[in-house]
Each structure stands twice: as structure tokens, then as C-alpha cells.
PDB file of the backbone (N, CA, C, O) and the ligand in Angstrom, with CONECT records:
HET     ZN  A 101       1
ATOM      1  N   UNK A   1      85.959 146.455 125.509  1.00  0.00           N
ATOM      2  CA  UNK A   1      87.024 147.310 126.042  1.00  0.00           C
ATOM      3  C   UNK A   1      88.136 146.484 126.679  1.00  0.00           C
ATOM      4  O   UNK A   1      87.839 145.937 127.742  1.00  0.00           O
ATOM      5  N   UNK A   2      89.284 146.316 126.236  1.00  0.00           N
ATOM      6  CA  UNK A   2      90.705 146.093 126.713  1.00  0.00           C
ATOM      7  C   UNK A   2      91.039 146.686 127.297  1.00  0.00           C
ATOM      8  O   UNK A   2      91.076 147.846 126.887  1.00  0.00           O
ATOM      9  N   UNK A   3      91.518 146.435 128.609  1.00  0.00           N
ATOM     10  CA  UNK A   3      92.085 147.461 129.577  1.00  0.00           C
ATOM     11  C   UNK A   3      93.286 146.452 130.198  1.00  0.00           C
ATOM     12  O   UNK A   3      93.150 145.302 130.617  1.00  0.00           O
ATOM     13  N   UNK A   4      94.667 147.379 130.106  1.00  0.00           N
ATOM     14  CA  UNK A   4      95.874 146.424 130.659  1.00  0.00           C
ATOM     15  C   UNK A   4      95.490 146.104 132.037  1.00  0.00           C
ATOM     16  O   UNK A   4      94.848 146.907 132.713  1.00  0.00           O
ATOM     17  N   UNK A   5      95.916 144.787 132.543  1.00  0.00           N
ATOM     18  CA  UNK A   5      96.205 144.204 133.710  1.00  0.00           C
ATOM     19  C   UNK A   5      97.075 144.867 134.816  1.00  0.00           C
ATOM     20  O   UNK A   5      96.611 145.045 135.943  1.00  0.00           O
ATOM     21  N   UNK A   6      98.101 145.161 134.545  1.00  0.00           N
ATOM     22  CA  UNK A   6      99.105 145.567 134.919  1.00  0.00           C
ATOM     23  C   UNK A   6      99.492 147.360 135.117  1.00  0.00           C
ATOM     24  O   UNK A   6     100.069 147.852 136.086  1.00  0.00           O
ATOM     25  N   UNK A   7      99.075 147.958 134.121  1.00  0.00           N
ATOM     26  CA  UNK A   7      98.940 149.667 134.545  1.00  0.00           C
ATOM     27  C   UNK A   7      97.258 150.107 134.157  1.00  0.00           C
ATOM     28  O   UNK A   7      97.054 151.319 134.097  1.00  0.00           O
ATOM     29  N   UNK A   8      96.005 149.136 133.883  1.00  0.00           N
ATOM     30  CA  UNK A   8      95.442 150.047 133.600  1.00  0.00           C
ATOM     31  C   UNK A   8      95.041 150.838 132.560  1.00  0.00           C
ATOM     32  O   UNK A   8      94.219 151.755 132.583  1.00  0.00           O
ATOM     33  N   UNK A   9      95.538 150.510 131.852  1.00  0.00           N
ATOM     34  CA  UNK A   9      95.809 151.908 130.722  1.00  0.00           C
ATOM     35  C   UNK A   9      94.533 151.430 129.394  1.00  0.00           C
ATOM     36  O   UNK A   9      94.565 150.342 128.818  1.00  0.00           O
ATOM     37  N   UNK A  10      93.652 152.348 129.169  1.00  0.00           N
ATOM     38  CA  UNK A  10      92.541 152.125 128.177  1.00  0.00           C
ATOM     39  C   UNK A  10      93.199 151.731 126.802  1.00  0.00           C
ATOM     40  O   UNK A  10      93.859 152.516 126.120  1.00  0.00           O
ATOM     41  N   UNK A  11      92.903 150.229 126.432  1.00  0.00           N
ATOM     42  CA  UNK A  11      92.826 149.978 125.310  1.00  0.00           C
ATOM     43  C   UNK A  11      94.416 150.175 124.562  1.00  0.00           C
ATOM     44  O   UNK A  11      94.646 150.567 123.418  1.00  0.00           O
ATOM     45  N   UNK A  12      95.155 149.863 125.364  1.00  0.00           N
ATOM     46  CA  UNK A  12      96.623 150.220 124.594  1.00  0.00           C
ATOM     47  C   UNK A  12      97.161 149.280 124.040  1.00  0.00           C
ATOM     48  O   UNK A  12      98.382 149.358 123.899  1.00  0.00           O
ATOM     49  N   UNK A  13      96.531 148.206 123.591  1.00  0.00           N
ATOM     50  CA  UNK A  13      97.295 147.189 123.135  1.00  0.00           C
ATOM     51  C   UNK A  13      97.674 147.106 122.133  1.00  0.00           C
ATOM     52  O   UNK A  13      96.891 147.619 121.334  1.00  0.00           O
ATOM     53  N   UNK A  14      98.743 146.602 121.580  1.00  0.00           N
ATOM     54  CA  UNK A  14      98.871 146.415 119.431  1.00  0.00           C
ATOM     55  C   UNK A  14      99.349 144.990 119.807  1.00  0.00           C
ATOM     56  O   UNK A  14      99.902 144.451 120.765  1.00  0.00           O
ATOM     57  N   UNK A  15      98.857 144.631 118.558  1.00  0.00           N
ATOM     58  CA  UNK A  15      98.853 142.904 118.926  1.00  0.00           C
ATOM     59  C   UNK A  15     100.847 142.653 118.120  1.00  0.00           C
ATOM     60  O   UNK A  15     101.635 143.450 117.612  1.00  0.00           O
ATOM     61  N   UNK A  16     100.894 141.513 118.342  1.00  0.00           N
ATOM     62  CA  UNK A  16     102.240 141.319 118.623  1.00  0.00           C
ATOM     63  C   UNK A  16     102.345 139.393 117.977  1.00  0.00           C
ATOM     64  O   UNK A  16     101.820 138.462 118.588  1.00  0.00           O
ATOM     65  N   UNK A  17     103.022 139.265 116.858  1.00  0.00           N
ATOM     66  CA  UNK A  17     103.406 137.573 116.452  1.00  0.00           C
ATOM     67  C   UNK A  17     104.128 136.997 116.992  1.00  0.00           C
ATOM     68  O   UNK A  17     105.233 137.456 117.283  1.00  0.00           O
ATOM     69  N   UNK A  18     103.682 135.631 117.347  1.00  0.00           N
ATOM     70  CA  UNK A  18     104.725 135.148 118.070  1.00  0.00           C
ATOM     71  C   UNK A  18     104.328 133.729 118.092  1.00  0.00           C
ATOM     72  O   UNK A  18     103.377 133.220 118.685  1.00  0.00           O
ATOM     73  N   UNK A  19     105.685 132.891 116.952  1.00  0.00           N
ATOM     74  CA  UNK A  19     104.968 131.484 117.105  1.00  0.00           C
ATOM     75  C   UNK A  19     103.288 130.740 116.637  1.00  0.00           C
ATOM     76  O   UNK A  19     102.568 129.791 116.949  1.00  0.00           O
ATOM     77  N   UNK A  20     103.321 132.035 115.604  1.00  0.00           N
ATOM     78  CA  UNK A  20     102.147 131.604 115.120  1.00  0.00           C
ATOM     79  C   UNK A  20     100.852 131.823 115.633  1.00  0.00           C
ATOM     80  O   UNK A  20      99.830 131.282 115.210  1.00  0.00           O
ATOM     81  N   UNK A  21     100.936 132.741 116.681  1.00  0.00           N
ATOM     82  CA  UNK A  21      99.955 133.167 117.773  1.00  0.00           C
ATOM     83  C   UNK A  21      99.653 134.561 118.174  1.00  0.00           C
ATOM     84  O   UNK A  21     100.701 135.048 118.598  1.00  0.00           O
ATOM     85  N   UNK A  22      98.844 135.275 118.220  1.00  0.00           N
ATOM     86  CA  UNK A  22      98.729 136.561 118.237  1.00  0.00           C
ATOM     87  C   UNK A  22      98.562 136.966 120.064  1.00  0.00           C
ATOM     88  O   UNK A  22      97.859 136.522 120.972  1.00  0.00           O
ATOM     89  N   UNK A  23      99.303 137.714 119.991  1.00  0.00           N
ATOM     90  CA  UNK A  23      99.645 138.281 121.817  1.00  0.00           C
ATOM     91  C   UNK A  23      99.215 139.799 121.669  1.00  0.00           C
ATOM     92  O   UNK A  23      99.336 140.393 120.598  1.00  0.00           O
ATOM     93  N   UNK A  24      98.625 140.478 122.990  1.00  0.00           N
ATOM     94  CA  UNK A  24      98.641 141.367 122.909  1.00  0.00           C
ATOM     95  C   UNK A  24      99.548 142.043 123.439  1.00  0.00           C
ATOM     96  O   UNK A  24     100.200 141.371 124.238  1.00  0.00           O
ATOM     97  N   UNK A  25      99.993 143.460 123.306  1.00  0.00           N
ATOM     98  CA  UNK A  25     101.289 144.333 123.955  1.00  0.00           C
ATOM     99  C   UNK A  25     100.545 145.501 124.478  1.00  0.00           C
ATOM    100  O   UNK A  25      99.583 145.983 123.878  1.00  0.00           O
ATOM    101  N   UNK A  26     101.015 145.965 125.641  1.00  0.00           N
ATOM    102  CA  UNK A  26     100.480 146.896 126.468  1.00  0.00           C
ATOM    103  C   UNK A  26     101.578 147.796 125.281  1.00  0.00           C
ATOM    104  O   UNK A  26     102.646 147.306 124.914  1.00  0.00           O
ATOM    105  N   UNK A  27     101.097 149.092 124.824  1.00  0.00           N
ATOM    106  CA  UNK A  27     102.532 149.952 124.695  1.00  0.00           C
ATOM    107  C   UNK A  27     103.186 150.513 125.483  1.00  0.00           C
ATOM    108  O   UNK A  27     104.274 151.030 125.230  1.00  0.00           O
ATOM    109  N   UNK A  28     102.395 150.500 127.030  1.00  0.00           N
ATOM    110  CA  UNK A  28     103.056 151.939 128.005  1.00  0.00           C
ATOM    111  C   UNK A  28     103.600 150.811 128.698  1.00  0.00           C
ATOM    112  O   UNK A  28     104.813 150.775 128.490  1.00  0.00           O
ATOM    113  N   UNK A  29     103.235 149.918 129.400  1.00  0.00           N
ATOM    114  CA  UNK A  29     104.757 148.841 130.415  1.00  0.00           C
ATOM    115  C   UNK A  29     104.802 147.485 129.904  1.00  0.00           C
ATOM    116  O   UNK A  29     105.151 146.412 130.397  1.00  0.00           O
ATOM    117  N   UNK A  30     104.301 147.877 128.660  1.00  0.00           N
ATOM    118  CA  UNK A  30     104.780 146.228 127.354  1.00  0.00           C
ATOM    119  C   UNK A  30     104.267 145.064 128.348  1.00  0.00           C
ATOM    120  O   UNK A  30     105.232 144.542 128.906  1.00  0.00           O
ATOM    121  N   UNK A  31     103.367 144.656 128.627  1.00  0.00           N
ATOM    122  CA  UNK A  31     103.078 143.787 129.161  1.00  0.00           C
ATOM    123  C   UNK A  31     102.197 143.139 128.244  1.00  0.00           C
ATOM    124  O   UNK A  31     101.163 143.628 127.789  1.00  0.00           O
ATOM    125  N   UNK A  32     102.800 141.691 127.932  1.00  0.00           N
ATOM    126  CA  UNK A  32     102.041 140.569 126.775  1.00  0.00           C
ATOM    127  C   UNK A  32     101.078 140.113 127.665  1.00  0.00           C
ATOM    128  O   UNK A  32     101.055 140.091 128.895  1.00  0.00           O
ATOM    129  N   UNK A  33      99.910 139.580 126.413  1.00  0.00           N
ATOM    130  CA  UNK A  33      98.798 139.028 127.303  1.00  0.00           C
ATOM    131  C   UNK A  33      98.107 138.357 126.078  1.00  0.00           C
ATOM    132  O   UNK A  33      97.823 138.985 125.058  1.00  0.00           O
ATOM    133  N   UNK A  34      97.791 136.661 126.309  1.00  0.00           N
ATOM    134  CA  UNK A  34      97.507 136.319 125.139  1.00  0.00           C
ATOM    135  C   UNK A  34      96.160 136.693 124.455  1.00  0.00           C
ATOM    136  O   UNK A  34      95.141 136.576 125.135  1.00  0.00           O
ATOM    137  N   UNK A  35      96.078 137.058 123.384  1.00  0.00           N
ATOM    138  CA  UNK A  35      94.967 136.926 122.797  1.00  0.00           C
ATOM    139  C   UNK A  35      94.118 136.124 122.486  1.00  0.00           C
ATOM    140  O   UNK A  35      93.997 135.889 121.283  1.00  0.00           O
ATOM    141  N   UNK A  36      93.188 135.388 123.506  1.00  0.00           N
ATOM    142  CA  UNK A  36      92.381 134.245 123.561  1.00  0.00           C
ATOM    143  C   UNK A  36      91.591 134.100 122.668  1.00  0.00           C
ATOM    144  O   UNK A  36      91.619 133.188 121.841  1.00  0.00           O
ATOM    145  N   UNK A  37      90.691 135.097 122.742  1.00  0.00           N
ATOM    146  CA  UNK A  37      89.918 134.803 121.293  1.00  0.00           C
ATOM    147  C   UNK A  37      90.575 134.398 119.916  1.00  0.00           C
ATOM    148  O   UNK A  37      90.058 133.486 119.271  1.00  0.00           O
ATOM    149  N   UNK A  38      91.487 134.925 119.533  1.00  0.00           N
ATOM    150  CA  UNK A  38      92.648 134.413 118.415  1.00  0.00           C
ATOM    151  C   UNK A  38      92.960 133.363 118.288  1.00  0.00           C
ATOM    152  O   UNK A  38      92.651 132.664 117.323  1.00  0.00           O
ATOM    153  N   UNK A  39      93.996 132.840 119.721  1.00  0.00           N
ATOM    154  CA  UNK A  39      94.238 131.715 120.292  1.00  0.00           C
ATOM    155  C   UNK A  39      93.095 130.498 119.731  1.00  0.00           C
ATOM    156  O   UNK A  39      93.324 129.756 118.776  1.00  0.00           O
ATOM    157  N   UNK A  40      91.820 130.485 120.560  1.00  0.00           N
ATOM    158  CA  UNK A  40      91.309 129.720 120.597  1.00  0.00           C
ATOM    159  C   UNK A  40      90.284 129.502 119.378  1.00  0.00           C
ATOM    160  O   UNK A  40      89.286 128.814 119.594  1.00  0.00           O
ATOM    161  N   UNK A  41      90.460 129.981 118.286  1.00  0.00           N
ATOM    162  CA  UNK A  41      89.975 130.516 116.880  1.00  0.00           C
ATOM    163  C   UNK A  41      90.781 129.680 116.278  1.00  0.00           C
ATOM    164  O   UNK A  41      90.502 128.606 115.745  1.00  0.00           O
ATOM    165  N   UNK A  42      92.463 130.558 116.450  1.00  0.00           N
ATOM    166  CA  UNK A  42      93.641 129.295 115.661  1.00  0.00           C
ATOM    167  C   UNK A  42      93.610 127.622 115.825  1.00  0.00           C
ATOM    168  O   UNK A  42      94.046 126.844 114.977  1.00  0.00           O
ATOM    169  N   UNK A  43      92.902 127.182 117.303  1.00  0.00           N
ATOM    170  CA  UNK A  43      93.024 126.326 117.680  1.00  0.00           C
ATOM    171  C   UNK A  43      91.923 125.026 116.858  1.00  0.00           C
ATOM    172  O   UNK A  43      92.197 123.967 116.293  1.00  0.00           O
ATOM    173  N   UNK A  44      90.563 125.769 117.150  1.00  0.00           N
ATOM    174  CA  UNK A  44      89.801 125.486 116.507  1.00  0.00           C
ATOM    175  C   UNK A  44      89.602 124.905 115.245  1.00  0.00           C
ATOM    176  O   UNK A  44      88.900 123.919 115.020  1.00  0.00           O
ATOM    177  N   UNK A  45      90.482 125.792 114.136  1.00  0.00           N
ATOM    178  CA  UNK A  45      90.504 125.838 113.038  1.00  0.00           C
ATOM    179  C   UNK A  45      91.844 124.989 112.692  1.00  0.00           C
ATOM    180  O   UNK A  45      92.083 125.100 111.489  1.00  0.00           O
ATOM    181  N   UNK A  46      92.554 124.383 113.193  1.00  0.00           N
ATOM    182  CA  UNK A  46      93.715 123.532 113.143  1.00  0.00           C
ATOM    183  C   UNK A  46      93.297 122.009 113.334  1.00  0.00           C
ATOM    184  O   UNK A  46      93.671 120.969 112.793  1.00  0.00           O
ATOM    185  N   UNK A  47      91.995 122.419 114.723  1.00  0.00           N
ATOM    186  CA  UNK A  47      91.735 121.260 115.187  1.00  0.00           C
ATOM    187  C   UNK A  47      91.041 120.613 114.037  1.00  0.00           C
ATOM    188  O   UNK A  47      91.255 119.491 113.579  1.00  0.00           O
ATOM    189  N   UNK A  48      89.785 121.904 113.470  1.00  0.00           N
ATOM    190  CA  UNK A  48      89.114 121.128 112.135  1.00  0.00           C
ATOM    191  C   UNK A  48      90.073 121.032 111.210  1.00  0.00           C
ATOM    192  O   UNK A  48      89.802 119.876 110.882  1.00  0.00           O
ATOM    193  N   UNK A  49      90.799 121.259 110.659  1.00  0.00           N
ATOM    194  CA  UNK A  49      91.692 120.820 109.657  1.00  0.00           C
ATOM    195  C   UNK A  49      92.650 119.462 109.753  1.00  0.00           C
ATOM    196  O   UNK A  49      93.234 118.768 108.921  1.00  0.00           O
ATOM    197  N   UNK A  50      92.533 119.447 110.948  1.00  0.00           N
ATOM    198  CA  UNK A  50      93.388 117.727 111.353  1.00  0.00           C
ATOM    199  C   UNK A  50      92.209 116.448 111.184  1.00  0.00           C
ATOM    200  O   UNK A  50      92.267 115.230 111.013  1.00  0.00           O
ATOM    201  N   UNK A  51      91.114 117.479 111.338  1.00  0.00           N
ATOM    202  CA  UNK A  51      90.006 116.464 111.634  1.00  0.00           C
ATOM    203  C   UNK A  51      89.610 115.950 109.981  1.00  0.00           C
ATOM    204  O   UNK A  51      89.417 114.808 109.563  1.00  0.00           O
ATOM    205  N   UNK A  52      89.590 116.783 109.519  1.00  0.00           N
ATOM    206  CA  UNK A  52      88.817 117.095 108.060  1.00  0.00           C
ATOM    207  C   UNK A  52      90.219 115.893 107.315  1.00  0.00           C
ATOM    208  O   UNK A  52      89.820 114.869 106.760  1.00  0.00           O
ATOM    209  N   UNK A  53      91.502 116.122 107.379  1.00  0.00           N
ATOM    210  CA  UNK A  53      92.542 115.135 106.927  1.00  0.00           C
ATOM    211  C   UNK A  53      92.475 113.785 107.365  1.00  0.00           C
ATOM    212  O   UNK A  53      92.780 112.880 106.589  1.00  0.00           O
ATOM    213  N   UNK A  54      92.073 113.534 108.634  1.00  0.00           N
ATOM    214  CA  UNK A  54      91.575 112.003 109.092  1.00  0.00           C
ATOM    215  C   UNK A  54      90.836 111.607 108.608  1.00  0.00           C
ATOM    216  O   UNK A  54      90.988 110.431 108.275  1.00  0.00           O
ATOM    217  N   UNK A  55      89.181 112.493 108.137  1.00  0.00           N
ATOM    218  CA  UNK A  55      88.343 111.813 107.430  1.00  0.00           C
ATOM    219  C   UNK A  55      88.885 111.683 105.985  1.00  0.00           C
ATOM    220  O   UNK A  55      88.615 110.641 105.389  1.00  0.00           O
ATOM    221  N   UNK A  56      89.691 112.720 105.301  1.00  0.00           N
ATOM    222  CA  UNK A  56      90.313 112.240 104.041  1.00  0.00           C
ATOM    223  C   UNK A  56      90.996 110.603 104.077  1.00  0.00           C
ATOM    224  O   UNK A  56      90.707 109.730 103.259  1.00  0.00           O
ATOM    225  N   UNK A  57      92.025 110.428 105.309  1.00  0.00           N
ATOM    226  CA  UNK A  57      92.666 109.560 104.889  1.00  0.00           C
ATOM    227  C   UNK A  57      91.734 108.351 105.096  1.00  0.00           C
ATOM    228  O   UNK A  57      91.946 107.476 104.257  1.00  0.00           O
ATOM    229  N   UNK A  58      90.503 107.983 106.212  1.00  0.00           N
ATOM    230  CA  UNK A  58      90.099 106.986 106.177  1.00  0.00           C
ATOM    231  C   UNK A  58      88.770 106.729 104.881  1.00  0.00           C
ATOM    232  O   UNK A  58      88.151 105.678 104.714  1.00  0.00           O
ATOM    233  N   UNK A  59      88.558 108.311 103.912  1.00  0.00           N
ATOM    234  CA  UNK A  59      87.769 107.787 103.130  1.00  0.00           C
ATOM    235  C   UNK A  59      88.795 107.151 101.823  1.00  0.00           C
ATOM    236  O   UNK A  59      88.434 106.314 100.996  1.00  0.00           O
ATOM    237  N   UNK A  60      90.297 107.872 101.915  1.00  0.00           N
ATOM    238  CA  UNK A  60      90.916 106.729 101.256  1.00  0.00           C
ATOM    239  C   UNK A  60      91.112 105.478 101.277  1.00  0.00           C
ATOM    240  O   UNK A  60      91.355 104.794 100.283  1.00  0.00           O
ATOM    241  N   UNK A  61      91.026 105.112 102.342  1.00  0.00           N
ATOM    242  CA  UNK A  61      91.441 103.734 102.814  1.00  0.00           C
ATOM    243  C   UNK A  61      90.448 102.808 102.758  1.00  0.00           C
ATOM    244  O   UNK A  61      90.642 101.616 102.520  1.00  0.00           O
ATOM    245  N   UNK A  62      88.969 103.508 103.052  1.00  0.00           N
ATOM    246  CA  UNK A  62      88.138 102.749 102.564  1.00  0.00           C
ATOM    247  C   UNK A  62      87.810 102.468 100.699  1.00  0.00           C
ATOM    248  O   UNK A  62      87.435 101.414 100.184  1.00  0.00           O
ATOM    249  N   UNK A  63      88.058 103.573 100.120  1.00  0.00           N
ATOM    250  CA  UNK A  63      87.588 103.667  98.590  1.00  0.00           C
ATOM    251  C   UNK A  63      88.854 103.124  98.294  1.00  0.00           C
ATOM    252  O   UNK A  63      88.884 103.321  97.079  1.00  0.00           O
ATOM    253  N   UNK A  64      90.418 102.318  98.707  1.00  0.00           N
ATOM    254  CA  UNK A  64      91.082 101.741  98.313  1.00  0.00           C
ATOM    255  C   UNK A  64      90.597  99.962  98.538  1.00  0.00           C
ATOM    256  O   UNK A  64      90.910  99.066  97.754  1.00  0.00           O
ATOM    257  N   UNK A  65      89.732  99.776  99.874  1.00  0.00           N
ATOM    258  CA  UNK A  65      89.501  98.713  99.967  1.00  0.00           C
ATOM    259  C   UNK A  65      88.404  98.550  98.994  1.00  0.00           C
ATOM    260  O   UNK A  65      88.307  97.356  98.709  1.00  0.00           O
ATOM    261  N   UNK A  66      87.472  99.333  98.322  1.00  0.00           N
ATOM    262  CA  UNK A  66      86.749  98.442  97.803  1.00  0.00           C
ATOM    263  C   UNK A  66      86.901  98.404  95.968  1.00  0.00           C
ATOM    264  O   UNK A  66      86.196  97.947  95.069  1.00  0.00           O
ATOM    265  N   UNK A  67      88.163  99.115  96.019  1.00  0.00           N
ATOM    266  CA  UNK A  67      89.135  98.731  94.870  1.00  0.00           C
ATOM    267  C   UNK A  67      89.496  97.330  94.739  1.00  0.00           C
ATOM    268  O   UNK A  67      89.195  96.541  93.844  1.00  0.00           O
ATOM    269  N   UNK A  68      90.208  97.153  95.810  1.00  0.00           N
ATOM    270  CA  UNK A  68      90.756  95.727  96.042  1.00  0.00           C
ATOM    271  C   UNK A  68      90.134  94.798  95.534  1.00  0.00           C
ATOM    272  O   UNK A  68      90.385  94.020  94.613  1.00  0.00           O
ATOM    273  N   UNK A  69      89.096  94.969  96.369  1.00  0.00           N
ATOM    274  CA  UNK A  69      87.661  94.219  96.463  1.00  0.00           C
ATOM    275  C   UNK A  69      87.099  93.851  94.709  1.00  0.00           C
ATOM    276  O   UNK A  69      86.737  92.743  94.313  1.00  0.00           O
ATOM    277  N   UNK A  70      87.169  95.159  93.865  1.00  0.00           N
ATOM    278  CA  UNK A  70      86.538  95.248  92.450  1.00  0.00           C
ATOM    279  C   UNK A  70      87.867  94.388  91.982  1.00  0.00           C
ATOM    280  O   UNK A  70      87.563  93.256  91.607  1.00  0.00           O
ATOM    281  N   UNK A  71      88.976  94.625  91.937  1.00  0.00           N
ATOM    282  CA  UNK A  71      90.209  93.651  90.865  1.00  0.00           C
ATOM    283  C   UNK A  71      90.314  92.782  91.214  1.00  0.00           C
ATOM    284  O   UNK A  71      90.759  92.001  90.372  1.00  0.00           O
ATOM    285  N   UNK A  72      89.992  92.057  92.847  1.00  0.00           N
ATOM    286  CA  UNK A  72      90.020  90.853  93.272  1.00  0.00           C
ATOM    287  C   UNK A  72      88.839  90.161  92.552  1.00  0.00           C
ATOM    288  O   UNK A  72      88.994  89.023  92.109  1.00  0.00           O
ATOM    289  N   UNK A  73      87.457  90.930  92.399  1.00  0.00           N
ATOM    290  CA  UNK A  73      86.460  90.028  91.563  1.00  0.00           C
ATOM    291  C   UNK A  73      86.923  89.722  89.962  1.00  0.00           C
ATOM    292  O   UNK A  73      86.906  88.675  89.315  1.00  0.00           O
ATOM    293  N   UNK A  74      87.264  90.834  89.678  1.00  0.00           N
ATOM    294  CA  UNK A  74      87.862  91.085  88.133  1.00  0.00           C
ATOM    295  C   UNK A  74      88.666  89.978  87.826  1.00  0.00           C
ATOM    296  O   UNK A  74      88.520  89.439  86.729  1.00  0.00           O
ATOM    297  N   UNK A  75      89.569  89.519  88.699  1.00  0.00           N
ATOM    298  CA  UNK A  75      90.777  87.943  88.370  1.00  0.00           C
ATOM    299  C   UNK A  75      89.495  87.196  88.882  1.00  0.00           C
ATOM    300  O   UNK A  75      88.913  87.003  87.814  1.00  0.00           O
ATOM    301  N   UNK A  76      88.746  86.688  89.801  1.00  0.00           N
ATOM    302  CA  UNK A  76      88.272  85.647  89.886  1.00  0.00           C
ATOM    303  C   UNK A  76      87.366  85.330  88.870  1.00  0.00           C
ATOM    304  O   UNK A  76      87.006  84.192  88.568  1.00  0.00           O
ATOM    305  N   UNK A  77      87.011  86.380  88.352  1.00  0.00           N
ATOM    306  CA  UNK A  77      85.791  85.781  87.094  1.00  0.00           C
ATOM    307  C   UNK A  77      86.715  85.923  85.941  1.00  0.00           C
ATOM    308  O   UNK A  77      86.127  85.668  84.891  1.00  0.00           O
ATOM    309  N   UNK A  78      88.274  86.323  85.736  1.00  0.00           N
ATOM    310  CA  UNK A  78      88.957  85.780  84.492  1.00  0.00           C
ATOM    311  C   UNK A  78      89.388  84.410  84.781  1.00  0.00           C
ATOM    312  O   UNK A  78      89.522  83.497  83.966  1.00  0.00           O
ATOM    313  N   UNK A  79      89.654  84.377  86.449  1.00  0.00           N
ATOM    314  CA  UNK A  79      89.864  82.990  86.322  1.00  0.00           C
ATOM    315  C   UNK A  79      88.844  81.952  85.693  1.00  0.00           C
ATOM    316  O   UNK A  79      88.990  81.159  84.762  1.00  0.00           O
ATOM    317  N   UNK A  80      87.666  82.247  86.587  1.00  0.00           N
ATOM    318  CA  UNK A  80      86.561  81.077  86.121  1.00  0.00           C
ATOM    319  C   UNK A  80      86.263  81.317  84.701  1.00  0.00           C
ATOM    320  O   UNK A  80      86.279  80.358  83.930  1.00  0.00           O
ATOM    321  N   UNK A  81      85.988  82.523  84.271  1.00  0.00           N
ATOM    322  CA  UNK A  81      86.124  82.231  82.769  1.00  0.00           C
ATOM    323  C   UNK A  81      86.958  81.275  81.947  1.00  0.00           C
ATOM    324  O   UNK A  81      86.549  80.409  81.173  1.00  0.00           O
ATOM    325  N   UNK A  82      88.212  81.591  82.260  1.00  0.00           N
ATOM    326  CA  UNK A  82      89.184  81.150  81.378  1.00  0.00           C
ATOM    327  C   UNK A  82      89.412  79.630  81.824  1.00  0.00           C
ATOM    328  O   UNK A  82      90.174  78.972  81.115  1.00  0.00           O
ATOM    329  N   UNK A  83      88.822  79.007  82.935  1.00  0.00           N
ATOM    330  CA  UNK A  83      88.852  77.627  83.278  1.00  0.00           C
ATOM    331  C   UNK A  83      86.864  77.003  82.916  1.00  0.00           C
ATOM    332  O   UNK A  83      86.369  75.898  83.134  1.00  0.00           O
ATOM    333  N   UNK A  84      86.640  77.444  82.710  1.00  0.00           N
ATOM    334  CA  UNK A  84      85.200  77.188  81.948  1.00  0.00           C
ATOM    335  C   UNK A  84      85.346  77.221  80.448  1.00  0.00           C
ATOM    336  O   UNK A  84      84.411  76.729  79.816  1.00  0.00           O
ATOM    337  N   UNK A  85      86.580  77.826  79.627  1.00  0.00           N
ATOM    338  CA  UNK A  85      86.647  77.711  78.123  1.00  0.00           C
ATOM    339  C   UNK A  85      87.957  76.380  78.232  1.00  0.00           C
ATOM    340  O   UNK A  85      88.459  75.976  77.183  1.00  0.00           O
ATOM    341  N   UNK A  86      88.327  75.897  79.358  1.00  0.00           N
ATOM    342  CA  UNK A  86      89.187  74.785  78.813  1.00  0.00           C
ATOM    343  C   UNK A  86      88.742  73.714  79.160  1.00  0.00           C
ATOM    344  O   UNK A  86      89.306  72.627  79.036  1.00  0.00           O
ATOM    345  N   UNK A  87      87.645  73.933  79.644  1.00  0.00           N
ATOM    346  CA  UNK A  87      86.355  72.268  79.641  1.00  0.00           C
ATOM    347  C   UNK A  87      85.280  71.954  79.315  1.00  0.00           C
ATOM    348  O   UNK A  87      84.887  70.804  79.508  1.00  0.00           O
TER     349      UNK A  87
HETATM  350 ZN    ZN A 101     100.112 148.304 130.630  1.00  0.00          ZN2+
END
């Protein structure tokens, strides 16, 4: 049960956008009031999504290093190959 702060009034709220954030609105003396549960839902779910992109970028960064790693072996054994067929 929602009950305004300010007059009281049972359950009068209609929620209200703003900035990407859901507020509630009293209808009888319009009094905003954030919607926390929402709030902290949006928050949550932003937070895992920033999180979830960090682990993207450092599993790139690792599966680029051990790229490196594979073409750096790839020239050293054309090198030694190709200096083992000229002696
Ligand atoms: Zn009110």
C-alpha cells in the first residue's frame, strides 16, 4: 500500500518519466516521490551491464594477447625454419 506523504491520500500515485527514472505523482497535491524499487532495479541492472562490458573488454584483451603470442611463435619457427634450410 502507497500512501502519499504529504496529503495522505490511498494509493494515488501514477508513475511519472523523468530522465530515465520512474517517479511517482500524487494526483491530488502532485507531489513526486521517487520510485525506489525502480530506481534501484535500473541501477542494478546498468551496474550489471557495465560490469558484464568490462569482463567483455578484458576477455578481449586477453584472447588478443594470446594471439600475439600464437603469430609471434608462427614467425619464430618461419624464422628458424627458413635459417635451418640455408645451412
Ligand atoms: Zn498527495
Amino acid at each position: 500500500m502507497n500512501n502519499c506523504p504529504n496529503c495522505l491520500a490511498n494509493n494515488p500515485f501514477q508513475k511519472v518519466y523523468r530522465d530515465g527514472l520512474v517517479f511517482l505523482k500524487c494526483e491530488y497535491c502532485n507531489t513526486i516521490i521517487e520510485n525506489t524499487t525502480t530506481t534501484r532495479r535500473t541501477r542494478e541492472v546498468s551496474e550489471r551491464l557495465r560490469n558484464e562490458v568490462q569482463n567483455d573488454v578484458q576477455k578481449e584483451k586477453s584472447s588478443g594477447k594470446v594471439l600475439a603470442i600464437g603469430i609471434g611463435l608462427m614467425i619464430l619457427y618461419f624464422i628458424i625454419d627458413t635459417i635451418s634450410k640455408l645451412y
